[in-house]
N, C-alpha and C positions, 0 to 999 in steps of 0.2 A: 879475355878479349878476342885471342885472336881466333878460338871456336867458335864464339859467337859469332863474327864475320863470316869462318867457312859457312855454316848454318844457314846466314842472311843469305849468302852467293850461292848455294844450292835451292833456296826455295825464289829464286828470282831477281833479288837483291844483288848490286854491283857496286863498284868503285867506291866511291863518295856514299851512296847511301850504307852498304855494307858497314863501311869505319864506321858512320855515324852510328846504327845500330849498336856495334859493339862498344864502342864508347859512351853509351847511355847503360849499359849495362855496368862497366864499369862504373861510370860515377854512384850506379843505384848500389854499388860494391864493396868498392877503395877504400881502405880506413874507415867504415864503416863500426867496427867492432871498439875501433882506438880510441872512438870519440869519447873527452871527456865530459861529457854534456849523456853520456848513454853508458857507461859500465856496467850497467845487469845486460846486455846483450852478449850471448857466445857463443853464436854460430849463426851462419844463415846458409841458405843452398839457393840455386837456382833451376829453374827447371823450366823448358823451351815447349810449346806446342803449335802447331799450324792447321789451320783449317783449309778449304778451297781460299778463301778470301783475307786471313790474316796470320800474321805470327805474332806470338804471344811471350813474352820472357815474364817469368813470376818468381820475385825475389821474396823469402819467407825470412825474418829476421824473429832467430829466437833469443828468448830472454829466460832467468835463472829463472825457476819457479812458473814459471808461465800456462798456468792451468785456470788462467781465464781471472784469476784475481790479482789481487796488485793495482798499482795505474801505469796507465800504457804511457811513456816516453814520449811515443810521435815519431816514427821514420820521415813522416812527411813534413815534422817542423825539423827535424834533423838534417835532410836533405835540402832545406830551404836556407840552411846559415852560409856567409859567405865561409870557404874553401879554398886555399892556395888562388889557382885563377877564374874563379868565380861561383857561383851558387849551384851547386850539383842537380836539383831540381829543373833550374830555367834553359839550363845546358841538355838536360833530357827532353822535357818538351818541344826544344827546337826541331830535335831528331824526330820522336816519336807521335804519332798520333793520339794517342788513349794515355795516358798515366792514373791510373788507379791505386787508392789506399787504401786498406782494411785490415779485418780483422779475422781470424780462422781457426778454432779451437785456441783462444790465448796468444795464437802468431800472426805478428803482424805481418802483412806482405804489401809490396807493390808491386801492380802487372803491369808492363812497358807493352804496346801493342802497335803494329804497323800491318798495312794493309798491303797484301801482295799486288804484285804486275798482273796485269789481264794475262791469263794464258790466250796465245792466238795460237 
């Protein structure tokens, strides 16, 4: 979480919005692996890019065997169940602009995307 923030506050991102960044990342995160509703997943990574105009977090959720056969889970019906204090999905949308789900050589991923400040 709390790289993520630095990250957000180096590419223009502050206060309030920074937390929220990083805390959309986390929920895309948190106990993600534990969920009894998902045991073929065992590992996932993240990885940050920025353009002039956006930053991009892509969370890759890998599962046993995952060479593209099998049936897919759903990160995104995964992240849609209620959670401790609320639905992890609707908590990230509030923050993030773009929430994207798919699919990538057998990995699923979700990219979280927010659109930088005008540089003046």
């Amino acid at each position: 979480g709390s790289l993520c923030e630095r990250m957000a506050r180096s590419v223009g991102r502050s206060g309030s919005e920074a937390s929220g960044l990083a805390s959309s990342v986390v929920y895309a995160t948190d106990s993600v692996l534990e969920y009894e509703e998902a045991p073929e997943y065992t590992s996932l990574d993240v990885t940050a890019a920025t353009s002039e105009s956006e930053i991009e977090f892509r969370v890759r959720y890998k599962r046993e065997g995952a060479e593209g056969t099998g049936p897919v889970v759903g990160i995104e019906r995964l992240l849609g169940c209620q959670r401790g204090d609320g639905v992890p999905i609707d908590l990230i949308r509030r923050v993030m602009e773009r929430v994207e789900f798919g699919q990538n050589d057998g990995v699923e991923f979700c990219a979280l995307t927010m659109t930088l400040p005008e540089k003046v």
